[in-house]
C-alpha positions as CSV (number, residue, x, y, z in Angstrom):
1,X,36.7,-8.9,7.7
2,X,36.3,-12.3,8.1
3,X,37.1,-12.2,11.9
4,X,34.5,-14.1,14.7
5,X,32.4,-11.8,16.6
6,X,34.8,-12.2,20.0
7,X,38.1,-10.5,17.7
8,X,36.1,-7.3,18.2
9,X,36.0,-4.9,20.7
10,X,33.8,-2.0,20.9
11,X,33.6,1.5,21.6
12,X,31.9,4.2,22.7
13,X,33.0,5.7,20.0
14,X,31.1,5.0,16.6
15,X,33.0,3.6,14.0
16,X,35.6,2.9,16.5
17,X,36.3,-1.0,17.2
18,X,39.4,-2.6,18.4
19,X,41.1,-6.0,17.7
20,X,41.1,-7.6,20.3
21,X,44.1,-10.3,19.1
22,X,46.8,-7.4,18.2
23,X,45.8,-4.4,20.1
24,X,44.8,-2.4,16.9
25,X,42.0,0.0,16.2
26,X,40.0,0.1,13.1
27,X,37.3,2.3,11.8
28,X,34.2,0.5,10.4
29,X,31.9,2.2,7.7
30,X,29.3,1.6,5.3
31,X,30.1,3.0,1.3
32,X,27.9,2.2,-1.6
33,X,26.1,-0.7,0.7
34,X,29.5,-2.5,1.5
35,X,31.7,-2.5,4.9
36,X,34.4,-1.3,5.1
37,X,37.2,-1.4,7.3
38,X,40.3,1.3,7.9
39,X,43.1,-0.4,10.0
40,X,44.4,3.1,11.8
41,X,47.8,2.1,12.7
42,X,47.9,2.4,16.6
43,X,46.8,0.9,19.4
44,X,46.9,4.1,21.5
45,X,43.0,5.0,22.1
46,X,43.3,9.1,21.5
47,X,45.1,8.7,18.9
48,X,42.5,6.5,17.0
49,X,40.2,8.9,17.8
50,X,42.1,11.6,16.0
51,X,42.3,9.3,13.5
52,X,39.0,7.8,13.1
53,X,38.2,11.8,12.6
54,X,40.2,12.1,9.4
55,X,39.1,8.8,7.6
56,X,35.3,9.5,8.8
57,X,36.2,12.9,6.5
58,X,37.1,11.5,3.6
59,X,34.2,8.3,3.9
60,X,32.3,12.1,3.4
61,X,33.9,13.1,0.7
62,X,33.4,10.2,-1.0
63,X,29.7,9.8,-0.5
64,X,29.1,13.4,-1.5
65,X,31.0,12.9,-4.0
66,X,29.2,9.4,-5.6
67,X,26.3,11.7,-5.0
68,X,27.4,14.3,-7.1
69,X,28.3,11.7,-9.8
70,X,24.5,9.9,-9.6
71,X,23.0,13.1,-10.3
72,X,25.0,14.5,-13.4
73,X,26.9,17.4,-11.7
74,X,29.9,15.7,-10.6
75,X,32.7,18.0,-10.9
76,X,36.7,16.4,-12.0
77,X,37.5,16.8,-8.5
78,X,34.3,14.4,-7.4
79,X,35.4,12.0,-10.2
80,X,38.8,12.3,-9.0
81,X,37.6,11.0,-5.6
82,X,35.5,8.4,-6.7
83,X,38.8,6.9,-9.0
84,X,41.1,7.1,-6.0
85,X,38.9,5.2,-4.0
86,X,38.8,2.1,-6.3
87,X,42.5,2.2,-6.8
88,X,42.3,1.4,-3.2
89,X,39.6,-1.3,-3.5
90,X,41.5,-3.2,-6.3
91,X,42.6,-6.4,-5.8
92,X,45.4,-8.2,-7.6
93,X,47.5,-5.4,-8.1
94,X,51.1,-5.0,-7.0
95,X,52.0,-2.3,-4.5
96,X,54.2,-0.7,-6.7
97,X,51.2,-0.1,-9.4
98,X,49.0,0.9,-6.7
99,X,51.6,4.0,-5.8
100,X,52.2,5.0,-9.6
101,X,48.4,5.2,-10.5
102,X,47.9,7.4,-7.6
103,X,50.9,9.6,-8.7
104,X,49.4,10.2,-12.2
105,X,46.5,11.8,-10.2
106,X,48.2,14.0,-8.7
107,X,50.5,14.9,-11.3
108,X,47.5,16.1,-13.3
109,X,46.4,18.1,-9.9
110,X,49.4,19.6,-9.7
111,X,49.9,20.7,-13.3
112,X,46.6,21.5,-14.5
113,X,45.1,24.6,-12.1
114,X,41.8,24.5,-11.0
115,X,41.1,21.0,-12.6
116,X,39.1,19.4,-9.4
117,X,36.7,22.3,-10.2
118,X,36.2,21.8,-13.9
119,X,33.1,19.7,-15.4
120,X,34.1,17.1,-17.6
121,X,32.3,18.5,-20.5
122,X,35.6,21.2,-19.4
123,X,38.2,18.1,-20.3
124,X,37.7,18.6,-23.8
125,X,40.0,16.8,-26.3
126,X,41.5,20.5,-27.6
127,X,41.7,21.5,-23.5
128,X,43.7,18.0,-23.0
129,X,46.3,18.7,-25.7
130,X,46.8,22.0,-24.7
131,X,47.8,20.8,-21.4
132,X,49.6,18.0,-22.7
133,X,51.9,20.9,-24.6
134,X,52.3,22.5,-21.7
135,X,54.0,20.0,-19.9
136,X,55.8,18.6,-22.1
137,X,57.6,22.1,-22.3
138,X,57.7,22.6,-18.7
139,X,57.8,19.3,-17.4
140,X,55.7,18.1,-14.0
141,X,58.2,18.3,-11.6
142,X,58.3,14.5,-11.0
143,X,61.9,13.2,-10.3
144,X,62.5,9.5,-10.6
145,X,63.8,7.6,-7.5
146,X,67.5,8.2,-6.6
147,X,67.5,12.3,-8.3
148,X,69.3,15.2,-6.9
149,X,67.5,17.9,-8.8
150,X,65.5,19.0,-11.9
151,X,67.2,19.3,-15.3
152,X,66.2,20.1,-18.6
153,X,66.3,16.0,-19.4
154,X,64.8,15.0,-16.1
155,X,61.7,17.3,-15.1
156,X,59.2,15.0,-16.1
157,X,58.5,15.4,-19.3
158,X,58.8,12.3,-20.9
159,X,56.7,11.3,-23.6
160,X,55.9,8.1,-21.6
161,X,55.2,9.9,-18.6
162,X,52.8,12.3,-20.0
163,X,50.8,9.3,-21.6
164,X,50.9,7.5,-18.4
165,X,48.7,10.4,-17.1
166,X,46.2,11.2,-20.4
167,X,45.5,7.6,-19.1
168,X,44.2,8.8,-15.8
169,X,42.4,10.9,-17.5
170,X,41.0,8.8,-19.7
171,X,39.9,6.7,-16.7
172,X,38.4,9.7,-15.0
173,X,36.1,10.6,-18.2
174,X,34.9,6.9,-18.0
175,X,33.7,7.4,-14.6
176,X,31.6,10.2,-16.2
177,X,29.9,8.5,-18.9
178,X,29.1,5.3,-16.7
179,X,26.9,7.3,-14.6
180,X,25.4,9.4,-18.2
181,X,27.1,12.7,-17.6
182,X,29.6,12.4,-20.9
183,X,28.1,10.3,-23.9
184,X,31.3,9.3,-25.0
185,X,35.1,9.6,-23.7
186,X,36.8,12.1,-26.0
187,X,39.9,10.7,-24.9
188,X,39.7,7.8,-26.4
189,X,40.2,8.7,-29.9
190,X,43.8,8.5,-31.1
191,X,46.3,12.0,-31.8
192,X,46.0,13.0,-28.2
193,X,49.3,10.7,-26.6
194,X,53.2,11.5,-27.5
195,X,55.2,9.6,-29.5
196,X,57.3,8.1,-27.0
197,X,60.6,6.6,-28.1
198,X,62.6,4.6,-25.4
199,X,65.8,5.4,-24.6
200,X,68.7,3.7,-25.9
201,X,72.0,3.6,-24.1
202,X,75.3,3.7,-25.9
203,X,76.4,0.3,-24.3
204,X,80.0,-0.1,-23.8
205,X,81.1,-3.8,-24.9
206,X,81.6,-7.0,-22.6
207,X,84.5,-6.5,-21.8
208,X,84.2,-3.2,-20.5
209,X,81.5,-3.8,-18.6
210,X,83.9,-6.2,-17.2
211,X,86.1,-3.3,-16.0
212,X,83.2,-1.2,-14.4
213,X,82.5,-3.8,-12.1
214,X,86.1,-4.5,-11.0
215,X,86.1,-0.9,-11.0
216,X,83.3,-1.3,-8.2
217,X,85.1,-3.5,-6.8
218,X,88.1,-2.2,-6.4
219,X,86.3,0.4,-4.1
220,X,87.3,-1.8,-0.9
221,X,85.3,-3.5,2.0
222,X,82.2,-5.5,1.6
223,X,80.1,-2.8,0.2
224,X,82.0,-2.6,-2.6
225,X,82.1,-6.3,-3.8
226,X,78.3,-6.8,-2.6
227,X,77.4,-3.6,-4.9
228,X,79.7,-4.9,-7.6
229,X,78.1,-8.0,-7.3
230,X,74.8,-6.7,-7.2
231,X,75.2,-5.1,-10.5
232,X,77.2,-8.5,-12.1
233,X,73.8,-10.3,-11.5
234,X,71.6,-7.6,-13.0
235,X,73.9,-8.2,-16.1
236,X,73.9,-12.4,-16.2
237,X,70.2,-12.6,-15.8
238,X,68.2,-9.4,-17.0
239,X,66.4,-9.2,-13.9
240,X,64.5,-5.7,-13.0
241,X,66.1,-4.0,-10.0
242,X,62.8,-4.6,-8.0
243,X,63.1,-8.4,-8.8
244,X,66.6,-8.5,-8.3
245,X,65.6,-7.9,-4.8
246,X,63.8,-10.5,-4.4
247,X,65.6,-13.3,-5.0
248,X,66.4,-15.9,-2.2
249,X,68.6,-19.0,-2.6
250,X,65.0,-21.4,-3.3
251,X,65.0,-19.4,-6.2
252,X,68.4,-21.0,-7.4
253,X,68.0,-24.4,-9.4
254,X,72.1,-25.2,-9.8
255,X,71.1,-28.9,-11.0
256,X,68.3,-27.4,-13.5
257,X,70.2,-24.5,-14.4
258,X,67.3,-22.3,-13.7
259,X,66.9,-19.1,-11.8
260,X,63.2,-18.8,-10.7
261,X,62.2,-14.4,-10.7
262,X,59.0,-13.6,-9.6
263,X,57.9,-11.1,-12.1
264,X,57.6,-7.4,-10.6
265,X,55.5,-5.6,-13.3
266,X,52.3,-8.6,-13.8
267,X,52.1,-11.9,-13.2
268,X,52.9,-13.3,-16.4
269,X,56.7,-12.0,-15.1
270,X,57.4,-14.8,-13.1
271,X,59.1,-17.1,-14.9
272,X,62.1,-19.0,-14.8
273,X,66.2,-17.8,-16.9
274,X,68.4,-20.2,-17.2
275,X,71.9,-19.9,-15.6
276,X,74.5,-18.4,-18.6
277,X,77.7,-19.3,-17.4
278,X,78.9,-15.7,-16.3
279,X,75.5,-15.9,-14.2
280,X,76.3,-19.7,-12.6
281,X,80.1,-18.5,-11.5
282,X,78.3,-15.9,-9.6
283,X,76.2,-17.6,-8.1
284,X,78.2,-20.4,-7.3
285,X,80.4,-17.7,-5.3
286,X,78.1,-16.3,-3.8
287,X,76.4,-19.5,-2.0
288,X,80.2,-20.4,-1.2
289,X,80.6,-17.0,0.5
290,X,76.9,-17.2,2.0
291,X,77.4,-20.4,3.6
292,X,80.6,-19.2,5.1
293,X,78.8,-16.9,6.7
294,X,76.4,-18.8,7.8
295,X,78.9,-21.3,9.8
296,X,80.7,-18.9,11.1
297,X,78.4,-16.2,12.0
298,X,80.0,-13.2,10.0
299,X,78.4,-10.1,9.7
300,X,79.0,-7.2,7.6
301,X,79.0,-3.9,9.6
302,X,77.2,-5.8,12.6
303,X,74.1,-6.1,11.0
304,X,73.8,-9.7,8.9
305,X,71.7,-10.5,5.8
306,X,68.6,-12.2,5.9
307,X,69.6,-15.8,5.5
308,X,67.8,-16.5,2.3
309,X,68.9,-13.3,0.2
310,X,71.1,-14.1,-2.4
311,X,72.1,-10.2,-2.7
312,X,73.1,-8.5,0.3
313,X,72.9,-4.7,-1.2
314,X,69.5,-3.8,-3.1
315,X,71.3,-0.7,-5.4
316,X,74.4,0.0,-6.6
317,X,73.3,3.3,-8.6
318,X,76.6,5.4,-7.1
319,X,78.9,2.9,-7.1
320,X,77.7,2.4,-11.0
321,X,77.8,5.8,-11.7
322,X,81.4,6.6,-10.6
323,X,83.0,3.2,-12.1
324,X,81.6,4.6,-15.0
325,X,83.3,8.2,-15.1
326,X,86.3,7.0,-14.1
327,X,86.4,4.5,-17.6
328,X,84.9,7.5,-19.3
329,X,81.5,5.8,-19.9
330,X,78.0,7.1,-20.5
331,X,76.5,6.9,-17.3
332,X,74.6,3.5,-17.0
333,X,71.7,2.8,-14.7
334,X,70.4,-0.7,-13.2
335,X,68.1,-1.0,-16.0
336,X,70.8,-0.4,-18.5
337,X,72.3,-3.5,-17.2
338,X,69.3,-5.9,-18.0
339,X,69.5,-4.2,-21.5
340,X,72.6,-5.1,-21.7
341,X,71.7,-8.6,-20.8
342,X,69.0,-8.8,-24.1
343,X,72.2,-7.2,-26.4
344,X,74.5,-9.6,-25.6
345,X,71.8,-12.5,-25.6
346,X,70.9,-11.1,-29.3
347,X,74.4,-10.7,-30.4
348,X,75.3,-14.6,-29.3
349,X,72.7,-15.7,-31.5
350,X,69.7,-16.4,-29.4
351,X,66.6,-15.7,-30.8
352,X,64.5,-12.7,-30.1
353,X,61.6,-14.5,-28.5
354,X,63.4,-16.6,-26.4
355,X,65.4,-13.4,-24.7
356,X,61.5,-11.9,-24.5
357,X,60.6,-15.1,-22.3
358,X,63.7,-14.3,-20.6
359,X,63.0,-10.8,-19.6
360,X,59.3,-11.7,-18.6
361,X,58.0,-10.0,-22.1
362,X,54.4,-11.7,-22.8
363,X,54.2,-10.2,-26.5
364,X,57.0,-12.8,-27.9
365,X,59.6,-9.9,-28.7
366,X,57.7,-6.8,-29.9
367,X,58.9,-4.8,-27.3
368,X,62.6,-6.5,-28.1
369,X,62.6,-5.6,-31.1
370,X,61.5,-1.9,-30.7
371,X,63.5,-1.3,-27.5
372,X,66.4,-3.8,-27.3
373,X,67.2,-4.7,-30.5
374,X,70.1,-1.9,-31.2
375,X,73.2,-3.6,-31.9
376,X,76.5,-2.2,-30.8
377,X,79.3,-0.8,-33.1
378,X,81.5,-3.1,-32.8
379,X,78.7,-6.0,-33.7
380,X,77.2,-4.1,-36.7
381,X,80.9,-4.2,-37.9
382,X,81.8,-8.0,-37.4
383,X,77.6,-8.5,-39.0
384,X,78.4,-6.1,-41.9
385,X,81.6,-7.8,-43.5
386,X,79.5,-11.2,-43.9
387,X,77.7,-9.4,-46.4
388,X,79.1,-10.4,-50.4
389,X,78.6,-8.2,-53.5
């Protein structure tokens, strides 16, 4: 904290200081020989008390645990502490990474019994694969956002799942053989991920994609054409449903032709699409109707938009999913609609790392190639009769 002497109040309570500018306790503690500082979330004093209590716990935890590590009889559970703890401490990272790298954590907790007890020695190669089998059979319960339930196709067992957390794992060994418990990571030979193949949708052609948005549409009410809309502009500019989001009218460049996204996976994301024609129509209706609003104070269902939102609805995954039954389409998902984006890009010619710079791909169309490079029916067709015999 980088706050003058006077911001702080303190207590008679050690560890227990409040800001003097908001109202807000914080605990203050010393790990590893650096400060640091737990904002507890209330300015009530009993409850920072309680509070104070919980974090001054797991401050504990961690020392025994770095403790444990230093002398060479850290357990995985002490090694899981310690890696949890510089998750936290990372800087640079986007809040969304932060949640998912705690999740592979405990999705090895939760499918691997009495794991925080084993050694790592324990977290052999052989022990990880067996594990690795397991789940992949039985899944590890995880549900993506916006599930109702488990099913045989959606219980966590993806290939890319899995791999996400023999990462963590692999992580967690490191911490072992930087302090000289392990002398070498067994994980980091290859033959211990899945062979993870992306899905590929069956996407419908432009034209139908035209329908399932009328079909949104045609839903009545605001709702309806803001979710419609929502998903029309997930199509025109292959923008992730978490960048999608995001964009405000600064973001719009109608002289340049630009839209400006501010990438949502790294920073060499951000980057700017031009405006395809399908994508400057919207857009162009959209400030129309935004400005409307604007001058004449409209809301929609007594609660208004933030002024510089260019989407007023942040998913449309219902909406999408019954415009979709009733044209008798394989259900589609938001991301569909940005693959759909890079296959229609592809099919009208433009070359493969140009839609990569378009998505936000920094590896110049690997990924393309190997994910969205399927060409639809109807395409291979019109391709295959310019080839002479």
């Amino acid at each position: 904290m980088n706050e003058s002497r006077q911001t702080w109040e303190t207590t008679r309570e050690p560890n227990l200081l409040r800001n003097m500018a908001s109202g807000r306790y914080y605990g203050r503690f010393t790990l590893a020989g650096k400060q640091k500082w737990v904002n507890l979330e209330t300015e009530v004093w009993t409850v920072a008390k309680i509070r104070l209590a919980d974090e001054r716990a797991k401050i504990e935890r961690l020392r025994q645990s770095a403790a444990h590590v230093v002398s060479g009889d850290a357990t995985m559970g002490a090694l899981v502490h310690l890696h949890q703890q510089r998750i936290e401490d990372r800087v640079g990272i986007r809040p969304e990474t932060r949640r998912r790298l705690r999740e592979e954590v405990q999705a090895i907790l939760k499918t691997w019994p009495g794991f925080e007890h084993l050694t790592p020695r324990q977290v052999s190669r052989q022990a990880v694969i067996e594990w690795r089998n397991r789940i992949s059979r039985d899944g590890t319960g995880h549900l993506p956002p916006g599930a109702k339930g488990a099913t045989p196709r959606n219980n966590g067992s993806s290939a890319s799942l899995i791999n996400k957390c023999i990462d963590a794992l692999c992580r967690l060994l490191d911490i072992a053989v930087e302090q000289g418990q392990l002398g070498g990571n067994p994980l980091r030979l290859r033959g211990i991920k899945l062979k993870s193949t992306p899905r590929k949708p069956n996407l419908p052609e432009s034209a139908k994609l035209t329908e399932i948005f009328n079909e949104i549409e045609s839903g009545g009410g605001r709702l309806s054409r803001d979710a419609a809309d929502f998903c029309r502009f997930l199509a025109y500019t292959g923008c992730r449903l978490s960048e999608a989001r995001g964009v405000t009218w600064a973001d719009v460049d109608f002289n340049r032709g630009f839209l400006r996204v501010r990438g949502s996976k790294t920073e060499s994301a951000d980057r700017e699409v031009p405006l395809i024609p399908a994508a400057r129509t919207l857009l162009e209706r959209l400030q129309a109707a935004h400005e409307k609003i604007a001058q004449t104070a409209e809301t929609a269902l007594g609660c208004p938009a933030p002024p510089d939102k260019v989407l007023r609805v942040g998913e449309a995954a219902k909406s999408l999913t019954r415009a979709c039954e009733a044209h008798g389409v394989e259900r589609l998902t938001h991301h569909d609609l940005r693959d759909a984006f890079a296959t229609i890009a592809i099919e009208s010619g433009v070359d493969i790392p140009t839609v990569a710079a378009w998505l936000g791909h920094a590896d110049g169309g690997a990924l393309l190639m190997r994910v969205y490079a399927h060409h639809r029916r109807a395409h291979s067709v019109s391709q295959a009769a310019k080839v002479k015999i």
